[in-house]
Structure formats: structure tokens, C-alpha cells
C-alpha positions as CSV (number, residue, x, y, z in Angstrom):
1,X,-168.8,45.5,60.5
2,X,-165.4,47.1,61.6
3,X,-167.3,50.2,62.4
4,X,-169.5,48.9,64.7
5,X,-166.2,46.8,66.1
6,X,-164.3,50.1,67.1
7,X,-167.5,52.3,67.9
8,X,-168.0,50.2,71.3
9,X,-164.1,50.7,71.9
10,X,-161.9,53.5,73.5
11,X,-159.0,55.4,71.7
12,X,-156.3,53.4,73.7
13,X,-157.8,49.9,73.1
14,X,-159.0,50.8,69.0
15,X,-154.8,52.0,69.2
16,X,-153.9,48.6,71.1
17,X,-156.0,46.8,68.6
18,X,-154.4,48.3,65.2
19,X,-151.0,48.2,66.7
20,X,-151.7,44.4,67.2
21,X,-153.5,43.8,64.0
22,X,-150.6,46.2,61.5
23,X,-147.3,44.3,63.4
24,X,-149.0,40.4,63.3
25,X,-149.8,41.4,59.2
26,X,-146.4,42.7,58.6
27,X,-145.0,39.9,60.2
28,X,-147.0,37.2,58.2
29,X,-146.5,39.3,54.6
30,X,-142.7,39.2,55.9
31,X,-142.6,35.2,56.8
32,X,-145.0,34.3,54.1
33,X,-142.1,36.1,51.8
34,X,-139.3,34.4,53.2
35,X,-141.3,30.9,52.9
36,X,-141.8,31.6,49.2
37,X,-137.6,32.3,48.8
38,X,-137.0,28.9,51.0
39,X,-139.4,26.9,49.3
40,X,-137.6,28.4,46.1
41,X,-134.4,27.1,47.1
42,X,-135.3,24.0,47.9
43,X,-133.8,21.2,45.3
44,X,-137.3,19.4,43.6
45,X,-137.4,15.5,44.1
46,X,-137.7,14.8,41.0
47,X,-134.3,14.3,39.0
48,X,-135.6,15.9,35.7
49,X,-133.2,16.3,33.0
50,X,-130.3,15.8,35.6
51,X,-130.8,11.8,35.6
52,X,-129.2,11.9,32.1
53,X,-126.0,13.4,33.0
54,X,-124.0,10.8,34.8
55,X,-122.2,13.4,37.5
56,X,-120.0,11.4,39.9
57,X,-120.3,13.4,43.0
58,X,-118.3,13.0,46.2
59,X,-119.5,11.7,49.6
60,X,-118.5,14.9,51.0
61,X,-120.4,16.9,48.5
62,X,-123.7,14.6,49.0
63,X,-123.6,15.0,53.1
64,X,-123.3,18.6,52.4
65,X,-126.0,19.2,49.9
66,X,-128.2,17.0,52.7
67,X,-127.1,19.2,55.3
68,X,-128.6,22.3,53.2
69,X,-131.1,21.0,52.5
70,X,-132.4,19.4,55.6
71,X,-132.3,23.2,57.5
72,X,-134.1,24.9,54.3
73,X,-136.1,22.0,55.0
74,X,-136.8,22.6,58.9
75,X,-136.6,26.4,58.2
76,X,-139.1,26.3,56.5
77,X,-141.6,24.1,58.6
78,X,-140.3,27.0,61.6
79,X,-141.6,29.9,59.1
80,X,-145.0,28.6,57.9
81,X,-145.4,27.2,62.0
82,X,-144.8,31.1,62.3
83,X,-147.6,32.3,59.4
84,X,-149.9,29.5,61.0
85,X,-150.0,30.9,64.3
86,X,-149.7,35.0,64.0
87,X,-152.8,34.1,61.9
88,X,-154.6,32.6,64.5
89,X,-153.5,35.4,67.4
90,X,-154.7,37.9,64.7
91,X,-158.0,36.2,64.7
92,X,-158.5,36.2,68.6
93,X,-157.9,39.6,68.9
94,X,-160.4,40.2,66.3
95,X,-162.7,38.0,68.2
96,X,-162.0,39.5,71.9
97,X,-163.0,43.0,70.2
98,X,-166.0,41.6,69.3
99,X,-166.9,40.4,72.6
């Protein structure tokens, strides 16, 4: 199928097309990468064996551990946002070759 894709095309638009097509996949493997480490750092919900230990944490230290976590948190809604939508450019330009 991608031969009959880039038979109907000239050298400067096949070029255009894998320049498009290699920097929107490198981008996502890169993102989708960093979303794995963000998601990684995030703290779980559920308490595990931590509920037994009875740590007395400060107020300062609980705003701050919010605060972290709240932009790995938006950081990574901005990241997969970014996987979501290179994903979808990729797949118009595939479908503008087409047509």
C-alpha cells in the first residue's frame, strides 16, 4: 500500500511526507517515554504498607508533596494531550497522500 502511496507523488512531496512522518514518530516515542517516567513518579493512591507506619508529617511537607505532585499530575495530562494529537496530524498526512 505505501508503494502505491509514493508512486503517485514527486521527490519533494514523498521528502515533505517522510520528513513529516520520521519528526511526528520521534516526537511521540520521545513523549510517550517521558509519560512512562512521569507516570513512574507519580505517588499511587493507595497507602500500601505505608498505612502501618504512623509518620507524623508536617503541614509544610504535605503542601509540598501536593504541589509535586499536582504538576507531575498536569505534566502529564500536557504529554499524553501531546502523544494524542501528533498521532492524529500523523494520520492526516497519511490520509492527504492518499487523496
Amino acid at each position: 500500500m505505501l508503494a502505491n502511496l509514493l508512486a503517485g507523488m514527486n521527490e519533494t512531496q514523498q521528502a515533505v511526507y517522510w520528513t513529516i512522518m520520521i519528526i511526528c514518530l520521534v516526537v511521540i516515542f520521545l513523549a510517550a517515554l517521558f509519560a512512562i517516567i512521569l507516570v513512574l513518579f507519580q505517588k499511587s493512591n493507595s497507602d500500601g504498607i505505608q498505612g502501618i507506619t504512623a509518620s507524623s508529617e508536617t503541614f509544610y511537607g504535605k503542601n509540598r508533596g501536593r504541589s509535586i505532585e499536582s504538576k507531575l499530575k498536569k505534566w502529564s495530562w500536557i504529554v499524553l494531550g501531546v502523544i494524542g494529537v501528533l498521532a492524529v496530524v500523523a494520520y492526516v498526512v497519511q490520509i492527504m497522500t492518499i487523496s
